[in-house]
C-alpha positions in Angstrom: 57.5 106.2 123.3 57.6 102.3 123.5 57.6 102.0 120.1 61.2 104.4 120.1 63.0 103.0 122.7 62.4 99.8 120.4 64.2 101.4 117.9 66.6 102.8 120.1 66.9 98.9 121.4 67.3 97.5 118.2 64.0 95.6 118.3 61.2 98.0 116.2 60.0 95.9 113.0 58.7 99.0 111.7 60.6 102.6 112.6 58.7 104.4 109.8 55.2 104.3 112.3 57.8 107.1 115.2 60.9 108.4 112.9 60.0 110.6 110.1 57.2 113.0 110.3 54.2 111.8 111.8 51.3 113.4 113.0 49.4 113.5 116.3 45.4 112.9 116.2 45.1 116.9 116.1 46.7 116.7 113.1 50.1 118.3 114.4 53.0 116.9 112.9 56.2 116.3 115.4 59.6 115.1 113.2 61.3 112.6 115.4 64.8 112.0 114.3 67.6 108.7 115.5 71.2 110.2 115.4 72.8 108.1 117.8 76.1 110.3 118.9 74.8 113.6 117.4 75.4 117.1 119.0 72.8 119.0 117.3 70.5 118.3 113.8 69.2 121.2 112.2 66.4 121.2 109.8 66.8 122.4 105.8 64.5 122.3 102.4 65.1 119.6 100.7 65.1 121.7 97.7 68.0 124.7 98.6 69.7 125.6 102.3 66.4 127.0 104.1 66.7 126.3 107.4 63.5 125.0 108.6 64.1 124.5 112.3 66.7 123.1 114.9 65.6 120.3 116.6 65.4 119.6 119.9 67.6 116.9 121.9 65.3 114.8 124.1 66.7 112.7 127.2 67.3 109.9 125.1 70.5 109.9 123.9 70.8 110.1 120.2 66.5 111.4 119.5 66.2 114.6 118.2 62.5 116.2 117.5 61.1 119.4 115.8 57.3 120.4 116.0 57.1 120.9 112.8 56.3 124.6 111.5 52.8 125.1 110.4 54.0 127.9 107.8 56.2 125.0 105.8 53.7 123.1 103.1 56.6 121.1 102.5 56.8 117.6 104.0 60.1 117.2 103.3 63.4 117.8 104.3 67.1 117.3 105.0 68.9 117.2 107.8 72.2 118.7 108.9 74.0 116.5 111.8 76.7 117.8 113.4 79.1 115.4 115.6 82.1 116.7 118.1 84.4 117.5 115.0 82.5 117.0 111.5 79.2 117.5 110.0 77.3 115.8 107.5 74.1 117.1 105.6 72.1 113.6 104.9 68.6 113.1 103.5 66.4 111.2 106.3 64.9 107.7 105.0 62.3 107.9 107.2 59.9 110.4 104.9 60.0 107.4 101.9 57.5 104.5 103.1 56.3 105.1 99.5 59.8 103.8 98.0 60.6 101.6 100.6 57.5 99.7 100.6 56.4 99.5 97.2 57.5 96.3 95.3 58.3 96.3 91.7 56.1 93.7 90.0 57.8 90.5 90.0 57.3 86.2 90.1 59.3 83.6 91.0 61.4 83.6 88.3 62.5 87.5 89.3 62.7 87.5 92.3 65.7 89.2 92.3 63.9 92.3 91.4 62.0 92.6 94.7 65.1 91.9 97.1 69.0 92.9 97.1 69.4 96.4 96.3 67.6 98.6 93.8 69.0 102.3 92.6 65.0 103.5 92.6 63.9 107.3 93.1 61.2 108.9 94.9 58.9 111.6 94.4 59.1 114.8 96.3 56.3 116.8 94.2 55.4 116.4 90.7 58.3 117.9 89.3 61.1 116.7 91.4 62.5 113.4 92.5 65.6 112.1 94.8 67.1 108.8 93.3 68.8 106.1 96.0 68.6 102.3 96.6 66.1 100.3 98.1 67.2 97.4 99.9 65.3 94.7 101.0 66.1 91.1 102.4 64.6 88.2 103.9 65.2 87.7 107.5 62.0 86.8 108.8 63.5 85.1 112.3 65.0 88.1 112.6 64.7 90.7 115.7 65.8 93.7 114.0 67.6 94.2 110.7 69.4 97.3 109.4 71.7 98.6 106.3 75.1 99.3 107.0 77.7 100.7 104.9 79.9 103.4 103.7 77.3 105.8 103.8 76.7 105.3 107.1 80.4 104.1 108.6 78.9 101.0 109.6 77.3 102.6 112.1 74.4 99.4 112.4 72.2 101.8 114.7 71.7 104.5 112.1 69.5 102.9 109.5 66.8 100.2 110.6 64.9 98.8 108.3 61.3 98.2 108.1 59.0 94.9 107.9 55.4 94.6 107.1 55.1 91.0 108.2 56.1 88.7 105.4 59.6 88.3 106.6 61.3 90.8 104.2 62.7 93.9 105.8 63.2 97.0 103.5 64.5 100.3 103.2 64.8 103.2 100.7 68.0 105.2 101.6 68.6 108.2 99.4 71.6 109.5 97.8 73.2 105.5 97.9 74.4 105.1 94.5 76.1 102.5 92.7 79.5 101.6 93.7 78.2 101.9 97.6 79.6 99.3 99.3 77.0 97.2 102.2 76.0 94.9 104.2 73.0 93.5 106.1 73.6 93.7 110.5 70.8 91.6 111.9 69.7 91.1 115.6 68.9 87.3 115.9 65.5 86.6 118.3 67.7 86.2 121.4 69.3 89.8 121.2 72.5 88.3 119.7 74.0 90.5 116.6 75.4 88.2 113.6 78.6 89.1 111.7 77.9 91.2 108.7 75.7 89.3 106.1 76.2 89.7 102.4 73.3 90.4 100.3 72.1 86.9 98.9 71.3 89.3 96.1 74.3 91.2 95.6 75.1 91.7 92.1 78.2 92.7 93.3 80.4 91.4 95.7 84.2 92.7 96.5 86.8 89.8 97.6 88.6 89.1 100.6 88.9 91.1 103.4 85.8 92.8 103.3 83.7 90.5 101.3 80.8 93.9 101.2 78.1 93.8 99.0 78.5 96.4 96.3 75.4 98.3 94.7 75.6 97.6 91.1 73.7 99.2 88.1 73.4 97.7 84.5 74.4 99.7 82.0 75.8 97.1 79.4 75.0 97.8 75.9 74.4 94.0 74.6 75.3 93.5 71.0 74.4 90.0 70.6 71.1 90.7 69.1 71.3 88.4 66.1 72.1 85.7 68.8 69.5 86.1 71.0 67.2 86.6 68.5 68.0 83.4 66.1 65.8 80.9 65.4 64.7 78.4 67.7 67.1 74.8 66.7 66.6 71.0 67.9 69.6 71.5 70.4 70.0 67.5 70.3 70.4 67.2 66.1 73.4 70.0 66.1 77.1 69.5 66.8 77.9 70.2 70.2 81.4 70.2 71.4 82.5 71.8 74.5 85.4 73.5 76.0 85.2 73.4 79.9 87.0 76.5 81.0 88.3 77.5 84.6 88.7 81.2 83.6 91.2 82.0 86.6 93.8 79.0 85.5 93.4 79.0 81.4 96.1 81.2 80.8 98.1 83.8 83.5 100.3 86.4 83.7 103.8 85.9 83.8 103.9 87.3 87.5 100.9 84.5 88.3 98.1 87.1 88.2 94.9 85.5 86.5 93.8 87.3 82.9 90.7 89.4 83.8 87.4 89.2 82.0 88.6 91.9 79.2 92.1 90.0 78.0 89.5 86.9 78.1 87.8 88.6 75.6 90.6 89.1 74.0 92.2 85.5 73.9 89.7 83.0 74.8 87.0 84.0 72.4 89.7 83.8 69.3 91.0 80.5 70.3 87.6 78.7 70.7 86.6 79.8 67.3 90.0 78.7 66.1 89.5 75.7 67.6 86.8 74.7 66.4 84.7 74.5 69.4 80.8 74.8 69.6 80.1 75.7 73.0 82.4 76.7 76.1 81.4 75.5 79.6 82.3 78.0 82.4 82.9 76.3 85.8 81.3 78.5 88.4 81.7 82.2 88.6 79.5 82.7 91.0 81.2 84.8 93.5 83.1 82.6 96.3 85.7 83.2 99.1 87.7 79.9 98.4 90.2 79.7 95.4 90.8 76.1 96.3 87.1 75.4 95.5 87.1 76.5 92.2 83.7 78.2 92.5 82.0 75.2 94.0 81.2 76.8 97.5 79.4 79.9 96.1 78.2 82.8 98.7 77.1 85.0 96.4 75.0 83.8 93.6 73.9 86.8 91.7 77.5 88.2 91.6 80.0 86.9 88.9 83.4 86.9 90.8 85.1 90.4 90.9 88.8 88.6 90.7 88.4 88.8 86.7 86.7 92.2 86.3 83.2 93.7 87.0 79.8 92.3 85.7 79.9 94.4 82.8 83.3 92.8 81.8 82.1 89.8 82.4 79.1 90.8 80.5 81.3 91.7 77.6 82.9 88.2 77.5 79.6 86.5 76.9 78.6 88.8 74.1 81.7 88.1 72.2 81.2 84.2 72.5 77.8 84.9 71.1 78.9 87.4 68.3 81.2 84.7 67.1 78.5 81.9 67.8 80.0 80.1 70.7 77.3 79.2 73.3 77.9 79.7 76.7 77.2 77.1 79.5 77.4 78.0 82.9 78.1 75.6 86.0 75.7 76.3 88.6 75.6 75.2 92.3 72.3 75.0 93.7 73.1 71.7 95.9 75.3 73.2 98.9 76.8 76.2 100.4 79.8 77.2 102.1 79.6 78.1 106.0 81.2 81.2 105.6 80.0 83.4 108.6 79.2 86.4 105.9 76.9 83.9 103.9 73.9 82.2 104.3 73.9 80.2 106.9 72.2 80.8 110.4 71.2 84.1 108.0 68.6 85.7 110.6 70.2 83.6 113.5 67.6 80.5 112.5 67.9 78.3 110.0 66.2 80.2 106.7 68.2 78.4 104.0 69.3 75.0 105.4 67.6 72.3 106.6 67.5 72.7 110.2 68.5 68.8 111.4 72.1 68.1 110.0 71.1 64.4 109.1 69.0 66.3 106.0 71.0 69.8 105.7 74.7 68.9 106.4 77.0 67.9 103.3 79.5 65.4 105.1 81.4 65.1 101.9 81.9 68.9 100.9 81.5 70.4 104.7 78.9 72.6 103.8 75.3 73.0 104.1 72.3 72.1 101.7 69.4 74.0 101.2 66.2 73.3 102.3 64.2 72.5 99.3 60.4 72.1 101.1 61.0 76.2 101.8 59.3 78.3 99.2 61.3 81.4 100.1 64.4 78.8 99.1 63.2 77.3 96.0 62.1 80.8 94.2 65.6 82.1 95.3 67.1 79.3 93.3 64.8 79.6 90.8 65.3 83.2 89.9 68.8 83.2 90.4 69.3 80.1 87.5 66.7 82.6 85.6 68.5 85.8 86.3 72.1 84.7 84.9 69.8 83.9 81.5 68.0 86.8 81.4 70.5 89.4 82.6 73.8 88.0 81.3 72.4 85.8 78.2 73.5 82.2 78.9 72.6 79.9 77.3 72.6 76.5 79.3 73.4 75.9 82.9 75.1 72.5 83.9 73.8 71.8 87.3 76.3 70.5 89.6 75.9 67.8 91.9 72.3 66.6 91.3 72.5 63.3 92.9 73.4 64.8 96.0 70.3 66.4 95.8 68.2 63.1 94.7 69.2 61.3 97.7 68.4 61.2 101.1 71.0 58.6 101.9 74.1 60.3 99.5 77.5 59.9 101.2 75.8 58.6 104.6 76.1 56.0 106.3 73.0 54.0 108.2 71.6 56.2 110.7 73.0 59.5 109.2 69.9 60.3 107.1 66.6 60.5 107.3 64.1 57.9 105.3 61.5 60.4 103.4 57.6 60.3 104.4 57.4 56.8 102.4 60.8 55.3 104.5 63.1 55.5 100.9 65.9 57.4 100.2 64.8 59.8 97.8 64.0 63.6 98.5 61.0 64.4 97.3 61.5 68.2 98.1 64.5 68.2 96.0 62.8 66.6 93.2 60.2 68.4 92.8 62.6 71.6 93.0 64.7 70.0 90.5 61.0 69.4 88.0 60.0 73.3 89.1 63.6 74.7 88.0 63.4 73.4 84.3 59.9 74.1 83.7 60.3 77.6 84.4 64.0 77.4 82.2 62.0 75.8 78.8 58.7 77.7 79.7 60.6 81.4 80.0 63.9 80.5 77.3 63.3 78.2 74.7 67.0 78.6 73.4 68.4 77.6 76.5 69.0 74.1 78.0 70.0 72.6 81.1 72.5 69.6 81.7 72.3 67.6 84.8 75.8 65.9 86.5 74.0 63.2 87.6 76.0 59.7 88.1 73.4 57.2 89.2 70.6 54.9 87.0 67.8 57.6 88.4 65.3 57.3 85.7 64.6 60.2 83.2 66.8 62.9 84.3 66.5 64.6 81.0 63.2 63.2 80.2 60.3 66.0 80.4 58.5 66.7 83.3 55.3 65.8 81.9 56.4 62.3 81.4 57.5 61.6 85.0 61.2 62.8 84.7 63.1 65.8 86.0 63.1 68.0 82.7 66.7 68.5 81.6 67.7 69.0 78.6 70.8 66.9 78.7 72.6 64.4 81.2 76.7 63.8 81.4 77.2 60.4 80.3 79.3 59.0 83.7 79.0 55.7 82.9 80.6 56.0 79.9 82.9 58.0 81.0 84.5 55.9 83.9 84.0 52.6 81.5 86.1 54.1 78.8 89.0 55.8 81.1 89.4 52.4 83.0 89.0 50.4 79.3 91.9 53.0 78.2 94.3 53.1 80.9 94.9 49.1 80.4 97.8 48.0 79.0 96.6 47.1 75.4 97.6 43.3 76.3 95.1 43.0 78.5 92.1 45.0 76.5 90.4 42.3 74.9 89.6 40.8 78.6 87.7 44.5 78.6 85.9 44.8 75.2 82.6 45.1 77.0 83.6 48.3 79.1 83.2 50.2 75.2 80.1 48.0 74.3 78.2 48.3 77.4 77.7 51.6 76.8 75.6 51.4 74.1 72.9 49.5 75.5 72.2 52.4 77.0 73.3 55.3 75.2 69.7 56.1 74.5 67.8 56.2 77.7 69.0 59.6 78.4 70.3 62.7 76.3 74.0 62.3 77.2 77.0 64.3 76.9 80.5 63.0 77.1 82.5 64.4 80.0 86.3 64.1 80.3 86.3 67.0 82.8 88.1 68.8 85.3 87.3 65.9 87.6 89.3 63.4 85.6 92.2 65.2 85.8 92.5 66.4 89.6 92.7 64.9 92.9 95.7 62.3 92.3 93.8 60.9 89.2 96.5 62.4 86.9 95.7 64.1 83.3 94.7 62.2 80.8 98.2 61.9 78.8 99.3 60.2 82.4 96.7 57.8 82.4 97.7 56.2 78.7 99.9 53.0 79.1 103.1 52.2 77.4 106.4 54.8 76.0 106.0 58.0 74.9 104.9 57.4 71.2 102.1 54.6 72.6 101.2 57.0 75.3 100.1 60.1 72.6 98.7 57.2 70.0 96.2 56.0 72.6 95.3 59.3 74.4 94.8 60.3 70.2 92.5 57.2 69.3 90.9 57.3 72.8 90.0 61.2 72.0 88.7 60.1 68.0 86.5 57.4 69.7 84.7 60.2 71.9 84.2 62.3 69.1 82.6 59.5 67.0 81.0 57.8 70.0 77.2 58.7 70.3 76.7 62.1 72.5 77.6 65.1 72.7 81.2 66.3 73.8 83.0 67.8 76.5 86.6 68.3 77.3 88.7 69.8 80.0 90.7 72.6 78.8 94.4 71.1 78.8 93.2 67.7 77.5 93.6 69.1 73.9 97.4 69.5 74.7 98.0 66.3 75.8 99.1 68.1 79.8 101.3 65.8 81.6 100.7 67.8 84.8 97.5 67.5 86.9 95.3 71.0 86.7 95.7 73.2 89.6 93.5 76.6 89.9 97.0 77.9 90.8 99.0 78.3 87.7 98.2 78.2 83.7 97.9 75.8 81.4 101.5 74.3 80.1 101.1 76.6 76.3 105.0 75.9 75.8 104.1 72.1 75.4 103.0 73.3 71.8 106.5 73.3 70.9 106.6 70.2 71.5 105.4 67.7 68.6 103.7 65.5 69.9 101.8 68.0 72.3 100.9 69.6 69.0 100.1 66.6 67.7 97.5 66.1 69.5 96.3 69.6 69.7 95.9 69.6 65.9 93.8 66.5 66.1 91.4 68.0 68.7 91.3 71.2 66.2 90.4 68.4 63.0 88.0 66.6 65.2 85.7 69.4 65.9 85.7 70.6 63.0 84.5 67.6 61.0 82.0 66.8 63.9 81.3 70.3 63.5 80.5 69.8 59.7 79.3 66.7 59.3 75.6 65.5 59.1 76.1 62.1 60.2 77.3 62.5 63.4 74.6 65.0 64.9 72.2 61.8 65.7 73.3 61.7 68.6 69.8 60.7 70.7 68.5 58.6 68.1 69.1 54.6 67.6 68.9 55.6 63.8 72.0 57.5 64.2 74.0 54.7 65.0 74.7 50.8 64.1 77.0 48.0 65.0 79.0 46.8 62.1 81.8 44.7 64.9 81.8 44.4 68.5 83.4 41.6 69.4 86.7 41.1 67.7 88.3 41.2 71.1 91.4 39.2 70.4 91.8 42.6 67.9 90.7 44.7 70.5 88.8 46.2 67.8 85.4 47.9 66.9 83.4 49.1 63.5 80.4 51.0 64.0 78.5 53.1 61.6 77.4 56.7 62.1 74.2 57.8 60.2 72.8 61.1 59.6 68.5 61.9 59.7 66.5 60.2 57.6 69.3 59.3 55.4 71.8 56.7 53.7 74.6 59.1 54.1 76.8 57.4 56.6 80.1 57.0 58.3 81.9 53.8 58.5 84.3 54.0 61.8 87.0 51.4 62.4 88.8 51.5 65.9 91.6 49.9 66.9 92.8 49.8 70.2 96.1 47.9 70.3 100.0 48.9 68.9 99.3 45.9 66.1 98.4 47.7 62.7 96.5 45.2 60.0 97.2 45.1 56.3 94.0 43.2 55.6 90.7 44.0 57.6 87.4 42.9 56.4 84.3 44.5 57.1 80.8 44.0 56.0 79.5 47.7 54.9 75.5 49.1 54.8 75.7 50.2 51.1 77.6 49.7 47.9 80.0 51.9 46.6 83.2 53.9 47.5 84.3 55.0 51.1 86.8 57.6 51.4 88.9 58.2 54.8 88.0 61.9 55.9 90.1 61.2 59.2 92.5 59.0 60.2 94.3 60.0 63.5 98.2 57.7 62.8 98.4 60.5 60.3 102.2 62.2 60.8 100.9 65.4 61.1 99.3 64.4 64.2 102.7 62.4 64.9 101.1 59.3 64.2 103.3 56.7 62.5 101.8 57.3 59.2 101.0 54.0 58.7 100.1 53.2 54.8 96.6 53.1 54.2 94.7 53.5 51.0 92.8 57.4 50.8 89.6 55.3 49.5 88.3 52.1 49.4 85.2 50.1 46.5 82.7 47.5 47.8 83.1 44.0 46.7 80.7 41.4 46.2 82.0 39.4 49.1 79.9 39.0 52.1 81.1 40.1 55.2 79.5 40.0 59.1 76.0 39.5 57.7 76.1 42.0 55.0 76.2 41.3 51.4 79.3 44.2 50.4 82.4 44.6 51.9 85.7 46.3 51.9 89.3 45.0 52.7 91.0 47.7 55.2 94.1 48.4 56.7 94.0 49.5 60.4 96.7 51.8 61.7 98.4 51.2 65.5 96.0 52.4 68.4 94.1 55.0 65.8 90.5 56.0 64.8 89.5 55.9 61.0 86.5 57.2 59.6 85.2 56.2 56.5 82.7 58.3 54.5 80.2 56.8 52.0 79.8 57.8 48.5 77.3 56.5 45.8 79.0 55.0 43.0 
């Protein structure tokens, strides 16, 4: 009796040992039913209508009980609840510990098939099973934890869950299918009951108001076979360009709606390939409340966002990118998450995913929490969700947002806001070792996949492996580069030679890691203005430099990644809240530029020499100080070969007629690209289409060539063996 008027009290960990049928030590088996509001509960087969007894209401409101007929073999049953003015004919959870308890095999990787909810079945003899969905979550602080839903109108008294002691509470309801909607009430330790908790393993998740957890079931037929099954490539010798893509804002209906997932399929996919692209970057679509945060201050991290579609749509949009050979990169937020009082945080009433003392666990930069890395509960949840979005949905690389707020102690705090780690610095050893754990499990379990760090401090070996002291990433955006170049760029071209060493500097160290180029959303938000708006001088001068700054990425050492927008020269800021500006096209010079972009990736694309990115062979200084020209020469090399690229940038309005340059080999050099073209409305300066050696020595090489240099352009030279 103690153990039901727990359950009655919302405080029994396990209801299954007095609901359900259980049997007295003479082996006589009472079935004790918890219908809270209930009039009278009558007894049927489970297999057809026979009624197998009406039980009897006890003095405690809401417990119903049958001695349970010695001439019925059958153990079990449904039950037929009648209220004031409806009835409803239910199958009791109670008579599943079998489903409810049983964990599918699983590691840290999956843990998302032990927790969230499962569609599952259950025997009921050898011949005959009821299917449902066993949910389970982690709420070990918690007093008393139970499933409500549709199935149950909410009703948090009608099914308590169990818990065998390991801080995961669990329950097989039957007849749940997909498409039920949930959600998790708990009873904290003081009696308190929380606001309605999503599933942290929702694979579905519906938006504002209700913001319920949906039951999901996969039934996508994947026909990317060819792409998951290719062979395994040297990521860092092949072309990557990428197109960073916030999928609510690319392009929207007329009447402001975003496209969904489908009509991305149908537009996004064709203009990627068309342009040229390698790879496109998704920023989060992990499910989050906010708009305004883009997907930054994700709730629910094993649901893509329902605004664009379901998971199958979604689904589908992947497996076109990878039937047309576009990789897909997902950003992905394990540093912080929102306070949002259906989320994580306080989950059981206690502090399961944060660090409990805000000094450590409170984000004063983003107003938002950060997860407690020294929990193992926390770490194999992060861990299986970055391995569940590349096992389940196929990506192919995840760019992790936001690491350096994870690598220090001491990151936007101020003395006596954070606290000094066991040896009294500033680094979080928790998180690091997280960090390590996440990509060894990523290269150990997906050898096609990568993962890219956003990482802007001098931390040493980010995207060196684990096993040589680093944190295991596969790549690390270049942010050094990137705020050296935008602040060389934006200077009026006067006052650029006083700057040469903001483009040099970068490569003395443009080897240390495995860097991308990023000119992303970031650059073009928050006041900093797009990237056409950051070019000095008129209109012509503006495009010309915003053209040669986006040639010298493309020939700079790295891989590449742009913002969608920069490759139509936007003159507004990016807001989540309306499209890109497409009628620009009409414009020529936003064409222009666009066209360039298109060129650009598809000779990066196609040629060898400029896949060494990683590699000091890949690259070599031909001039680097002409900064009274604001000029550079550089040479671009491909593997183990004399092939060769010979790239002249020049960075003021001043073309030259007569430019010397020392050259590696003898022989011809033909321009492949030149971006003062007039199809890119360049001025179409006159330059020659190719160019001999001469015998004429020329910064400490023995051959040379005499060039002319467009206004603020890019030229690339290509060598040929005479």
């Amino acid at each position: 009796m103690d153990l039901l008027n727990d359950v009655i009290n919302a405080r029994c960990s396990d209801p299954f040992k007095c609901l359900g049928l259980t049997p007295n030590e003479k082996g006589v088996k009472t079935l004790t039913v918890w219908r809270p509001d209930a009039v009278k509960v009558e007894v049927i087969s489970i297999t057809d209508d026979t009624l197998i007894g009406v039980m009897q209401k006890t003095e405690q409101n809401g417990v119903f009980t049958l001695q349970w007929p010695k001439t019925v073999e059958a153990s079990h049953y449904r039950l037929k609840v009648y209220y004031k003015e409806d009835c409803f004919t239910v199958v009791d959870p109670y008579q599943f510990s079998d489903a409810t308890f049983n964990d599918p095999e699983y590691h840290r990787a999956t843990l998302y098939k032990k927790e969230g909810a499962l569609i599952r079945s259950a025997k009921i003899s050898k011949s005959l099973s009821i299917s449902g969905t066993r949910f389970a979550v982690y709420a070990p602080a918690a007093r008393s934890v139970s499933v409500v839903g549709d199935f149950n109108n909410w009703d948090g008294r009608l099914h308590p869950m169990s818990s065998n002691g390991d801080g995961v509470w669990r329950l097989f309801i039957p007849d749940v299918q997909a498409g039920a909607r949930y959600k998790y009430e708990i009873r904290a330790a003081n009696g308190d009951i929380l606001p309605h908790r999503t599933d942290p393993f929702a694979q579905t998740i519906e938006q504002f108001p209700s913001f319920a957890s949906v039951v999901s079931q996969d039934d996508y037929d994947w026909q990317d076979q060819d792409w998951t099954s290719r062979p395994i490539e040297d990521v860092y010798e092949r072309p990557m360009s990428i197109y960073e893509v916030h999928l609510g804002s690319w392009r929207k209906h007329v009447d402001g709606k975003s496209l969904t997932y489908k009509e991305l399929t149908e537009q996004l996919v064709p203009y990627i390939i068309d342009m040229g692209y390698t790879h496109v970057e998704l920023l989060p679509v992990m499910e989050f409340p906010f708009d305004g945060s883009w997907g930054y201050q994700p709730i629910g991290l094993f649901a893509p966002t329902s605004r664009y579609g379901s998971a199958e749509d979604f689904k589908g949009l992947i497996d076109a990118f990878h039937q047309a050979g576009i990789s897909v990169i997902m950003d992905w937020v394990p540093a912080h998450f929102p306070t949002d009082s259906h989320g994580l945080a306080d989950f059981d009433g206690s502090k399961q995913y944060e660090y409990p003392d805000p000094k450590k666990g409170w984000h004063t930069e983003w107003n938002s929490l950060i997860y407690d890395f020294g929990k193992e509960h926390v770490v194999d949840y992060l861990i299986s969700n970055a391995n569940y979005w590349l096992e389940e949905f196929h990506i192919d690389g995840l760019r992790v947002d936001a690491v350096a707020s994870m690598l220090y102690l001491d990151y936007s705090r101020k003395d006596g806001e954070w606290v000094p780690n066991v040896d009294g610095g500033n680094h979080n050893y928790e998180a690091i070792e997280f960090l390590r754990k996440l990509n060894e499990t990523i290269y150990l379990n997906h050898p096609r996949c990568f993962t890219v760090a956003e990482e802007s401090t001098a931390f040493a070996g980010v995207s060196k492996p684990t096993y040589m002291n680093g944190l295991g990433f596969g790549f690390k955006w270049n942010m050094g580069w990137m705020n050296d170049s935008l602040d060389y760029i934006s200077k009026d071209p006067v006052y650029r030679q006083y700057h040469q060493g903001n483009l040099t500097f970068s490569m003395v160290y443009a080897f240390d890691e495995q860097f991308i180029l990023p000119i992303s959303h970031d650059e073009v938000v928050h006041g900093k203005g797009s990237m056409i708006a950051k070019m000095p001088g008129d209109a012509w001068q503006k495009f010309a430099n915003l053209r040669a700054f986006t040639s010298y990425m493309y020939f700079h050492p790295g891989k590449k990644l742009n913002f969608m927008g920069n490759e139509l020269a936007q003159g507004q800021e990016w807001s989540h809240e309306r499209s890109l500006d497409w009628h620009l096209l009409d414009v020529d010079f936003h064409h222009g530029q666009q066209q360039l972009t298109k060129d650009l990736n598809y000779l990066y694309r196609d040629e060898n020499t400029l896949h060494l990115d990683h590699s000091p062979s890949g690259f070599e200084w031909i001039s680097l100080d002409d900064n009274v020209n604001s000029t550079l020469v550089f040479v671009r090399r491909a593997k183990e070969s004399s092939e060769h690229l010979i790239i002249l940038v020049n960075f003021t309005p001043t073309p030259h007629a007569h430019y010397r340059i020392g050259t590696p080999q003898p022989g011809r050099y033909e321009v492949v690209f030149n971006s003062d073209e007039a199809q890119y409305t360049g001025s179409g300066y006159p330059i020659q289409s190719s160019f001999m050696t001469a015998s004429e020595s020329s910064h400490g090489r023995e051959q040379s060539i005499d060039v002319q240099l467009p206004p603020l352009s890019v030229v690339a030279l290509k060598w040929y063996e005479e």
